[in-house]
N, C-alpha and C positions, 0 to 999 in steps of 0.2 A: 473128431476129438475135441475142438474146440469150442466146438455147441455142448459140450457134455463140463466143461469146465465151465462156460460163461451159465450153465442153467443150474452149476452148484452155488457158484458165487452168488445168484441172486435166490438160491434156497435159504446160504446161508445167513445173506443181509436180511431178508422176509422173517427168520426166525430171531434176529437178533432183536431187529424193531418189535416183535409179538414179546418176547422178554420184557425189553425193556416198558412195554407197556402196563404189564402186569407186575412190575413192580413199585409199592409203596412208594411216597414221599419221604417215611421216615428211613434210617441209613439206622444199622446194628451197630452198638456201640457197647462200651462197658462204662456207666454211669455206676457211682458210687451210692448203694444203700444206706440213706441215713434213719429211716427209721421203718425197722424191722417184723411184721403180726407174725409170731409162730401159728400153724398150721394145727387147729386141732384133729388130734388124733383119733378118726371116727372108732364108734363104738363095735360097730361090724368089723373091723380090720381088727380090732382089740383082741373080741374075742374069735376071731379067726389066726389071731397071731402071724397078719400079715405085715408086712414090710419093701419095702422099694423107692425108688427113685420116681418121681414125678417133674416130669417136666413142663415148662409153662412160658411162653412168649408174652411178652407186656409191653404194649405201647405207652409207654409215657407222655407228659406234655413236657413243655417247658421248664416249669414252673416245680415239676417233681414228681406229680400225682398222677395213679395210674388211670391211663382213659380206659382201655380195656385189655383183656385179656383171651389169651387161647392155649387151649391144652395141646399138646406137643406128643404128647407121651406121658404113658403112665399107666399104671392099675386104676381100672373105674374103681376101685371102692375107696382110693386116696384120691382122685383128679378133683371133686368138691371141694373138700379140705383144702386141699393146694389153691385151688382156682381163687378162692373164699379169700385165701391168707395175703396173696398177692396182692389183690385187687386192691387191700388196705397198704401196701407196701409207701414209703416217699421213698425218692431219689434226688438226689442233688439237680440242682438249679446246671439247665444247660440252657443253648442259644438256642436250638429245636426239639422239635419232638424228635423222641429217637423208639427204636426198638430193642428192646433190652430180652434174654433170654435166661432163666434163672431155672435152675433145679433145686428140690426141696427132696430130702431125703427122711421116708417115714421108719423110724424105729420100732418093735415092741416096748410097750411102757409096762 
């Protein structure tokens, strides 16, 4: 019984170290949006009369501006438009890069 518990404890430190590996430098935070690109509303969504929620992870730098992004979730005929709108997004001056996670919600217009 006791080889079966000492062979889980180091299952489960082995998986803890592979985590902790693959996880980013940056830490999720909620940085403040200071300056905002609406998402233009593709033309194919238009006249399909679709609508939904898109969502989109952005690494920020320091300094506000987005270094890059990634699509999360979402309808492919809005995840452009979103990905597009982000990418020009500022955010307030932090001490690090951070990772920030935003959803954009597409209307009919």
């Amino acid at each position: 019984m006791s080889r079966i518990v000492k062979f889980l404890g180091v299952v489960v430190l082995l998986s803890t170290a592979v985590l902790a590996v693959g996880q980013s430098n940056s830490t999720p935070s909620e940085r403040k949006v200071s300056s905002r690109v609406a998402p233009a509303y593709p033309e194919l969504a238009r006249r399909m009369h679709l609508q939904g929620v898109v969502k989109i992870e952005a690494v920020v730098r320091p300094n506000g501006t987005v270094k890059s992004t990634r699509v999360l979730g979402g309808n492919p005929v809005l995840v452009d438009a979103a990905n597009d709108a982000v990418s020009k997004w500022k955010f307030e001056a932090a001490p690090s890069e951070t990772t920030e996670v935003v959803q954009l919600t597409f209307t009919p217009q």
